[in-house]
C-alpha positions in Angstrom: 1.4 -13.8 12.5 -2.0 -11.5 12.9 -5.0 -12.2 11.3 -6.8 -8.5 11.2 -10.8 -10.1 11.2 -13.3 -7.4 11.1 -17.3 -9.0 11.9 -19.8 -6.7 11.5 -23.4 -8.3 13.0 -26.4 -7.2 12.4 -28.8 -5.6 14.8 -25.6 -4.1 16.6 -25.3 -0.6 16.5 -22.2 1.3 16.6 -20.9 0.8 19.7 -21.0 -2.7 20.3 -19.9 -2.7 15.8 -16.2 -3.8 16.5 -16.4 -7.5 18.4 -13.2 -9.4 18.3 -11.1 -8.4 15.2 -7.9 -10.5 15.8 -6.9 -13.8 16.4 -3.2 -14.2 17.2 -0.6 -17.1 17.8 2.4 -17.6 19.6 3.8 -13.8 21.1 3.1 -11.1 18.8 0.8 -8.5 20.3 -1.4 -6.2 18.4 -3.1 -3.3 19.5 -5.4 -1.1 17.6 -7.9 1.6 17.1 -11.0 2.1 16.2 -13.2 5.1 14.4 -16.4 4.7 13.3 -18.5 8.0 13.0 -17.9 10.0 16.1 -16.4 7.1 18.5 -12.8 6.7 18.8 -11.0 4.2 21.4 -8.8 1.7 21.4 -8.1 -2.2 22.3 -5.2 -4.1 23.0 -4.5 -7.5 22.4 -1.9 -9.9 24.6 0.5 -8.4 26.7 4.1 -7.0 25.6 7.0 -5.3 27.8 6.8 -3.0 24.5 3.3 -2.0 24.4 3.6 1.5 24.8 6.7 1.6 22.3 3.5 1.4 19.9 1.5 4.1 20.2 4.9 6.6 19.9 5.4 4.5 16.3 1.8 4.5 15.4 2.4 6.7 12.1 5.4 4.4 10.9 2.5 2.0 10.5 -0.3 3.9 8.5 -0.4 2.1 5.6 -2.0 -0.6 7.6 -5.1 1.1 7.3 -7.7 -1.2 6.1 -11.6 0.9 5.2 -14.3 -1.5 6.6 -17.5 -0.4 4.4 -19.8 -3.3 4.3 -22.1 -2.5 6.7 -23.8 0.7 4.9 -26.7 -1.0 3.8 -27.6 -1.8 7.3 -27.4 1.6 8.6 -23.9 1.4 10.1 -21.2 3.9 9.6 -18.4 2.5 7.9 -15.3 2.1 10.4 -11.3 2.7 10.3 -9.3 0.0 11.5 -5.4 1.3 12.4 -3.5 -2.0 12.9 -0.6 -1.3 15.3 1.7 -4.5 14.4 4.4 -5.7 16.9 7.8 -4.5 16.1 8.8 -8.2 16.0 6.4 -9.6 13.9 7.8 -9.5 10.3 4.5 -9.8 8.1 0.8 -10.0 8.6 -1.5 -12.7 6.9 -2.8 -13.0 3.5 -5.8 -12.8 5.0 -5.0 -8.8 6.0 -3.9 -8.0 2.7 -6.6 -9.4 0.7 -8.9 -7.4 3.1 -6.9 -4.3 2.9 -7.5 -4.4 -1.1 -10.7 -5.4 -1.4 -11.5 -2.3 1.2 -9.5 0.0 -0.4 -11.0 -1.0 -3.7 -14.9 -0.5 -2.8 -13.8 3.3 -1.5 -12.1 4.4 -4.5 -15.3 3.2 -6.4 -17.6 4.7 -4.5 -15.8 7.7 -4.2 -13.7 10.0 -6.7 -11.9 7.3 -7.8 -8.9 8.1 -5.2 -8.8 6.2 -1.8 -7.1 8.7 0.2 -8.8 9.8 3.3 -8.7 13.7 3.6 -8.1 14.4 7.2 -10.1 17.6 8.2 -10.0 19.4 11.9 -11.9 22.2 13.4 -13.1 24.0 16.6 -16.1 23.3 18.2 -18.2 26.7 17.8 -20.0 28.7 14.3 -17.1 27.9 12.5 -17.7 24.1 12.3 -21.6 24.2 12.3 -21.5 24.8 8.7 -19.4 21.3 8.8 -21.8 19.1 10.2 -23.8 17.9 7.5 -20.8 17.0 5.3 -19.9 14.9 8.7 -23.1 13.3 9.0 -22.8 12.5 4.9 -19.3 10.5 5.5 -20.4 9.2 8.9 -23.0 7.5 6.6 -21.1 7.0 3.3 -22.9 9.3 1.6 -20.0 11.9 0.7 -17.8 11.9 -2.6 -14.6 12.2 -0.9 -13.3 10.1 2.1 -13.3 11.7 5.3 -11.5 11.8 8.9 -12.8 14.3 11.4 -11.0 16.0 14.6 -13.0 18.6 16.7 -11.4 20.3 19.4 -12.2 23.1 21.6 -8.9 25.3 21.7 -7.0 27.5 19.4 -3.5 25.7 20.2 -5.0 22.3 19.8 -5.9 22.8 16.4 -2.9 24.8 15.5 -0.7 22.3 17.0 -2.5 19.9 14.3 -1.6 21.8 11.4 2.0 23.0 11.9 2.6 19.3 12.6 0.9 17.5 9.6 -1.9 15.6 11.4 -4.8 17.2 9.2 -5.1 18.3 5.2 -7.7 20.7 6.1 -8.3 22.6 9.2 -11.4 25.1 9.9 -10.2 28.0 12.2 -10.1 31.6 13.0 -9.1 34.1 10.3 -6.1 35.8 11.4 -4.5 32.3 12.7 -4.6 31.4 9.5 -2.2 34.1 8.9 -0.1 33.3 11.6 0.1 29.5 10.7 0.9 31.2 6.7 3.9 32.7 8.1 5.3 29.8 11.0 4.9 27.4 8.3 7.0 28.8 5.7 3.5 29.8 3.8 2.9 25.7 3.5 -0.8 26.4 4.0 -3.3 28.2 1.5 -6.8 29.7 2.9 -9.8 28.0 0.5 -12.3 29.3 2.0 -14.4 31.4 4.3 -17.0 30.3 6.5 -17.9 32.3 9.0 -18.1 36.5 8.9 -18.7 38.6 12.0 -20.3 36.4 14.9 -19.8 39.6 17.3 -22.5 41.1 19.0 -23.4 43.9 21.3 -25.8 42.8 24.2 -27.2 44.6 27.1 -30.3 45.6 28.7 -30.0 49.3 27.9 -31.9 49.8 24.3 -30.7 53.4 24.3 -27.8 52.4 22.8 -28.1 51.9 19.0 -25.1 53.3 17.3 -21.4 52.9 18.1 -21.2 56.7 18.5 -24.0 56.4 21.5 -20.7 54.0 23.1 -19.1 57.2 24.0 -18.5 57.8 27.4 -19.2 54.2 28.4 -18.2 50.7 29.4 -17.8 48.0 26.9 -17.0 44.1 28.3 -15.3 42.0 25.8 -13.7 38.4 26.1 -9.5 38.4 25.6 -7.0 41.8 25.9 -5.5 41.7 22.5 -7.2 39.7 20.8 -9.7 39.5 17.5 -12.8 40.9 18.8 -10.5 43.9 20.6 -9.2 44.8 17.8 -12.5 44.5 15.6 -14.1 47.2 18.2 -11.0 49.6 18.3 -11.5 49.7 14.1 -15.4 50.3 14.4 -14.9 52.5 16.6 -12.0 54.7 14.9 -13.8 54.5 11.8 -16.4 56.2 13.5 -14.4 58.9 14.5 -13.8 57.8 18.9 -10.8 57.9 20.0 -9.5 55.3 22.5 -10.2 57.7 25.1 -13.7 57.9 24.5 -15.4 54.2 25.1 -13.6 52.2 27.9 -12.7 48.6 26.9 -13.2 46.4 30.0 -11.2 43.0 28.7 -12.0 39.8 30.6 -10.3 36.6 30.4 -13.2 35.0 28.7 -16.8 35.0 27.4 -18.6 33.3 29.8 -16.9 36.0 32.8 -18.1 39.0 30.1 -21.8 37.1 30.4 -21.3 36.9 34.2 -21.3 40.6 34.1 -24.6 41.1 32.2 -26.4 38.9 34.6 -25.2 41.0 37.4 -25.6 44.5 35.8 -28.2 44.2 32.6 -27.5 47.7 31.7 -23.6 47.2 31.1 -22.8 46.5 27.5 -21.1 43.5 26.7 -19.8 42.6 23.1 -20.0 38.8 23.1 -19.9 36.5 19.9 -22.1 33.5 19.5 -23.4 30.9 20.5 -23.0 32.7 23.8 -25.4 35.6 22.8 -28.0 32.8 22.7 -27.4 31.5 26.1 -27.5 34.7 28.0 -30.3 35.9 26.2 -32.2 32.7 27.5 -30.7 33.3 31.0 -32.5 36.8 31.5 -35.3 38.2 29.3 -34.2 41.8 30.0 -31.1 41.7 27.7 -31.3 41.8 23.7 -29.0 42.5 21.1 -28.3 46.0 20.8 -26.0 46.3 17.8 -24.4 44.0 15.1 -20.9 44.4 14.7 -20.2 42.7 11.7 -22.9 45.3 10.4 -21.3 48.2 11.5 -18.3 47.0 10.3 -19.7 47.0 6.5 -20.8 50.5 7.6 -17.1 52.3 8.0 -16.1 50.7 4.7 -15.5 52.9 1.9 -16.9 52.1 -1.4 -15.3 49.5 -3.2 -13.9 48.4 -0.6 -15.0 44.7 0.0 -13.3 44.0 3.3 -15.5 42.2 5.9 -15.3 41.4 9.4 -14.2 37.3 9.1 -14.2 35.1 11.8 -13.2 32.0 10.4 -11.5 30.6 7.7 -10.9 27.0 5.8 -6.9 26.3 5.0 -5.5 23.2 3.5 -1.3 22.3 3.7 0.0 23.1 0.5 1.9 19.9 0.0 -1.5 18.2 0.4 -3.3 20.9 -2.2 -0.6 20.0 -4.9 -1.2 15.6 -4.7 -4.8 16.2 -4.2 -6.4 19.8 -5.7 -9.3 17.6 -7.0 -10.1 16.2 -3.4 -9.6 19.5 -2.4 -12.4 21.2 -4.6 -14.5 18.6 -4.0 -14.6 19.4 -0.5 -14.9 23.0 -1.5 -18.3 21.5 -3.4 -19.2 19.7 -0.6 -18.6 21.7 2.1 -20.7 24.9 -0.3 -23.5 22.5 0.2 -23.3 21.2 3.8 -22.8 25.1 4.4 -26.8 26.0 2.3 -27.7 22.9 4.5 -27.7 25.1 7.5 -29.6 27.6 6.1 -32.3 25.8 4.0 -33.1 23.3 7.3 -32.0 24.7 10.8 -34.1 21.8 12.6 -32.3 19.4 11.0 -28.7 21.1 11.4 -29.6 22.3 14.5 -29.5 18.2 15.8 -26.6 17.5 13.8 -24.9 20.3 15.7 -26.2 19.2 19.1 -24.8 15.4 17.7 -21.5 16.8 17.1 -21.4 18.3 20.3 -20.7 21.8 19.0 -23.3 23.5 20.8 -24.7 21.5 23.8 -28.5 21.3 22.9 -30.3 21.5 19.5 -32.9 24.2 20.4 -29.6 26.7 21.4 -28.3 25.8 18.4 -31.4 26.5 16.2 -31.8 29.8 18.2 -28.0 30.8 17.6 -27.5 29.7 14.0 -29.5 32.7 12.5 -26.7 35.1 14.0 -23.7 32.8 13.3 -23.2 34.3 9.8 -22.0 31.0 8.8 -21.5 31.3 4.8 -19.3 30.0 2.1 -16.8 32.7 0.1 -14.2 31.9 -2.1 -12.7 32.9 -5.2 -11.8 36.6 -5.9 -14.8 37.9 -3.1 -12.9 35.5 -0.5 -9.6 37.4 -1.1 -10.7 40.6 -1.1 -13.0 39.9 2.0 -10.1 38.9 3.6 -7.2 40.8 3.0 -9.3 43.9 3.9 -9.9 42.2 7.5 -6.3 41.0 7.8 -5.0 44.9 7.0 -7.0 46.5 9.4 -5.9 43.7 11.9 -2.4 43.8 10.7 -2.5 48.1 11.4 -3.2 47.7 15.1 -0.8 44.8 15.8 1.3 42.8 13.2 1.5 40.2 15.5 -1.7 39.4 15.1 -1.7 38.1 12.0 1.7 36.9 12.2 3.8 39.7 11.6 3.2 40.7 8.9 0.8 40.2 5.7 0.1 37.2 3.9 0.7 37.3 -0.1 -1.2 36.2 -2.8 0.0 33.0 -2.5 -1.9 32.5 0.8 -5.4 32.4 -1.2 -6.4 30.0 -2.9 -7.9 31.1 -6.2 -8.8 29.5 -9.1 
């Protein structure tokens, strides 16, 4: 039998938190892992011909999750212990369960009254700097809901995530939302939007201060066929240039199209942020020339509402209809983490360094004025939205997909 014993000393900090947990007789093997805040890893236990028979079975055994919270009053995040029990051993102690009730009882008071952890991923960049105070909250026990957080860096990663049911909620860019809509047999509903237009134009040649002044030049951009393509070929339609008239210059990413400035300052790159920050701070000759997210707004009939999104907030549908309350609490929360960024950049600006989101807090501070990092929702989101999916949608269907995203797709109260 296993004997799951979580010691939580004080004077430790988080690192050296998780001491030994188990105590085991005869052959059962236990391994396990461990979250608490922002560290992850994992120990094992014995040795077992088995072992890595485990890890492939690890969700057969999450109800052995037991919430560890009684270290908040010394400062401690509260940890996550994932019991990975041998296939042979038929029970655990009484000791376990009475931990895993007692633990699961002081969350669901101190929370909303419901235990379940809502499982949120995002991509590192302006879409998940509005995040980070919400993280630091539940790091710290200090949210209403119950948290799990996943940061990666690529598209696929997070995608990957969400197709196959790892998260509830997921930050990431617009139009893959609309994709994921459509691959997932429109099993995911948009809640949010929390980041417009982080597109900018950069270059050392202040000449240039209206999109019909591109005509007749060069304009670097990160990714053929992608979002911030396709953002310039509408601005630039809508302002009456044909694709003849500017050349697009696509490079495989952003850091290559910032390459490029610091060679030739006078070439006009459109770069999105944070990495309009860091080139800026690499030569003093370049400055933002134009916004696009601004000239976006400026092509748009009246009435029209559409906006140049970058990112998005989408929750699986199967998770909305169990938990809507947990749901709009995060909308709450996340509305407020969001004004955090705004009201105190110092502070978010270290959070975001912490999360490792942007690599140091005074890049951070500098880029989060031009992040447009906001929270819509409601009838606003929808019509933001759907105007910036159409004019996506009328270049490429694939981009969003293949084709357009119902009403279903927004969430709307």
């Amino acid at each position: 039998m296993l004997t799951p014993k979580v010691n939580c000393p004080e004077g430790k900090d988080e690192k050296n938190l998780i001491r030994e947990y188990l105590s085991y007789s005869g052959s059962p093997v236990c391994s396990f892992r461990v979250h608490t805040g922002d560290l992850s890893f994992t120990q094992t236990v014995g040795q077992d011909p088995c072992l890595s028979d485990f890890f492939q079975e690890e969700l057969s055994y999450e109800k052995n999750v037991i919430r560890h919270d009684g270290c908040r009053d010394r400062g401690i995040s509260p940890c996550r212990l994932l019991i990975i029990q041998n296939r042979n051993a038929e029970e655990t102690t009484t000791a376990a369960e009475e931990t895993t009730t007692e633990a699961a009882s002081e969350s669901a008071a101190e929370n909303t009254g419901d235990e379940t952890v809502v499982r949120v991923g995002g991509l590192k960049g302006p879409t998940t700097m509005g995040l980070v105070k919400l993280m630091d909250e539940a790091a710290n026990g200090e949210s209403e809901n119950s948290y799990e957080f996943t940061m990666v860096t690529a598209a696929d990663e997070i995608t990957a995530m969400v197709a196959g049911g790892k998260v509830d909620i997921a930050l990431l860019p617009a139009n893959v939302a609309s994709v994921l809509y459509n691959k997932t047999n429109k099993n995911i509903s948009v809640i949010d939007i929390n980041t417009l237009g982080v597109l900018y134009f950069v270059s050392a040649d202040s000449s240039v201060t209206t999109i019909d002044q591109l005509k007749g030049k060069t304009v670097y951009l990160p990714g053929k066929g992608t979002t911030p393509e396709y953002a310039l070929r509408y601005v630039l339609s809508a302002a009456g240039l044909g694709e003849d008239d500017v050349t697009r210059e696509c490079k495989p990413e952003a850091s290559e199209v910032a390459s490029v400035l610091a060679e030739d300052p006078n070439a006009i790159g459109l770069l999105p942020q944070p990495f309009v920050t860091a080139a800026l701070a690499q030569n003093e000759k370049l400055s933002i020339i134009m916004d696009l997210t601004k000239e976006w707004d400026n092509v748009q009939s009246e009435g029209s509402g559409s906006r140049l999104v970058t990112g998005v907030t989408i929750v699986n549908n199967d998770f909305l209809k169990e938990h809507e309350d947990l749901v709009d609490t995060f909308l709450q929360e996340h509305e407020a983490s969001i004004a955090f960024t705004a009201e105190d950049p110092d502070a978010a600006a270290e959070l975001i360094a912490k999360a490792e989101i942007v690599a140091k807090a005074p890049i951070a501070k500098k880029a989060l004025p031009y992040c447009n990092i906001t929270f819509i929702s409601g009838d606003e989101m929808k019509t933001a939205l759907s105007g910036y999916l159409q004019a996506l949608y009328d270049q490429n269907p694939a981009s969003v997909g293949g084709e357009l995203p119902d009403d279903s797709f927004y969430y709307v109260k």
